[in-house]
C-alpha positions, 0 to 999 in steps of 0.5 A: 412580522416582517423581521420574523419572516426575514429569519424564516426565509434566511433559515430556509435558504440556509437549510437549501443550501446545506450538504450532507457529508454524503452530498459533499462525498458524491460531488467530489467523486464526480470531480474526480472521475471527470479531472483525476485526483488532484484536478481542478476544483478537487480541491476546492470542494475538500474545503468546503468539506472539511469546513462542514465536516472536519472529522469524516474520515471519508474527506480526510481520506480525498484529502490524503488522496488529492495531496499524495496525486499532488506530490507526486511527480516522475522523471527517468533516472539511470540505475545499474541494474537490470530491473528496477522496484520491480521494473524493467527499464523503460530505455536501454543504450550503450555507452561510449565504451559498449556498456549497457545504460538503463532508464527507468521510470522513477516517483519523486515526490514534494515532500511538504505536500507528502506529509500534509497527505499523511497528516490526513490519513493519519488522522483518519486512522485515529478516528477509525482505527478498524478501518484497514483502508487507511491503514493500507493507504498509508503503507502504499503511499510510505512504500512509493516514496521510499522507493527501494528502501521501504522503512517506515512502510515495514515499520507501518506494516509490522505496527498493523500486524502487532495492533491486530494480534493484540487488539483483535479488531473487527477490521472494516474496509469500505464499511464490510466486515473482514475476514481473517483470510481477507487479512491475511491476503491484504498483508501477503500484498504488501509483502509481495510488493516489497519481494518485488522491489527487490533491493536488499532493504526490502528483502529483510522486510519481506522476510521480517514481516512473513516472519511476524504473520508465522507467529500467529498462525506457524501454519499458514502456508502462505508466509511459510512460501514466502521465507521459500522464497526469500531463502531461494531468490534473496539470499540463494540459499537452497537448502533453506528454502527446500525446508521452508517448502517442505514444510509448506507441502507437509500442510498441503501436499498439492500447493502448487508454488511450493511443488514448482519452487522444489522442482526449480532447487531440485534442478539446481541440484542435478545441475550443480553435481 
């Protein structure tokens, strides 16, 4: 009798003790916001997690999270260059001979911990390959740590576009249904992103991926403006980007980048006569 009421009393301090994944979820959100993602006892409680629940997607994302904070460091650097990944430097002096020195802010990462980050995510967007989420965490991370040569981030990015126009998934983010033009505008953010690097690398990948959304839909005025402005500001090419513009303002006559873009060529060209 007594052995039997050992059993119960353990199975209970058993039950007691046991979290739910949301439990787990909630107590590591809480650690965050109190020590920043890859703070003291974050990861501690990923372990207890991930032992418990080794397939949620949710801790395999903290775990990309907490490793990607945990990689990642930055140090200031010359470049000779006015902006660099789409920032102004951060210290400008002149060197012995009166030249111009600029300082920017740049990322640096371990790359041990940055692939063990990657590892998690892409584990995630294997159990739940709908979930755009991950699919963007990816990408954002590949694109910091390539800095101005963002290649496997376009390659990710061009592999998300041809999985969508093939599959046709019922895209989730954060468990919500997505619409197509929430779709569209999660891919334009990207795009905008490697435009505002702006280094020759990321260009061609502006280009390339404006250029696959227009497969699916030629009409769509946004990746229409976006080869308006690679012709424009990448390559310095007027007549090319007057005609991707032109054909922006033919779909919708009061598009108000395509209308202030044509004005900035249209300048130009009085300017240049």
């Amino acid at each position: 009798m007594k052995k039997l009421m050992a059993i119960i009393l353990s199975a209970v301090c058993l039950g007691a003790t046991a979290q739910t994944a949301e439990q787990f979820k909630e107590k590591y959100e809480r650690q965050v916001r109190s020590v920043g993602a890859d703070g003291v006892g974050v990861e501690y409680i990923l372990g207890r997690w991930s032992d418990a629940f080794p397939d949620d997607t949710r801790m395999l994302e903290a775990r990309f999270n907490y490793y990607l904070a945990k990689s990642r460091s930055e140090k200031v650097q010359i470049v000779d260059a006015e902006r660099y990944l789409g920032q102004k430097p951060v210290l400008s002096l002149k060197d012995s001979l009166g030249k111009k020195v600029n300082y920017f802010t740049v990322p640096v990462f371990n790359d041990s911990l940055f692939r063990i980050s990657q590892k998690s995510i892409d584990r995630a967007i294997e159990l739940a390959p709908d979930a755009l989420v991950y699919r963007l965490d990816k990408i954002g991370a590949l694109a910091a740590y390539e800095k101005d040569s963002p290649d496997m981030a376009a390659t990710a990015m061009l592999d998300l576009i041809d999985y969508d126009s093939t599959v046709h998934p019922g895209w989730t983010f954060d468990g919500q249904a997505v619409s197509r033009e929430e779709f569209e505008s999660a891919v334009q953010e990207y795009c905008f992103l490697f435009y505002r690097t702006g280094s020759p690398n990321s260009y061609e990948s502006f280009r390339i991926l404006s250029e696959r959304m227009l497969k699916q839909n030629p009409k769509n005025t946004l990746f229409l403006n976006n080869l308006g402005a690679y012709w424009q500001v990448a390559r310095h090419d007027d007549k090319k980007a007057a005609k991707y513009y032109k054909k922006v303002l033919k779909l919708n006559p009061g598009d108000e980048s395509a209308t202030a873009n044509m004005k900035i060529i249209e300048k130009n060209k009085h300017k240049n006569k």
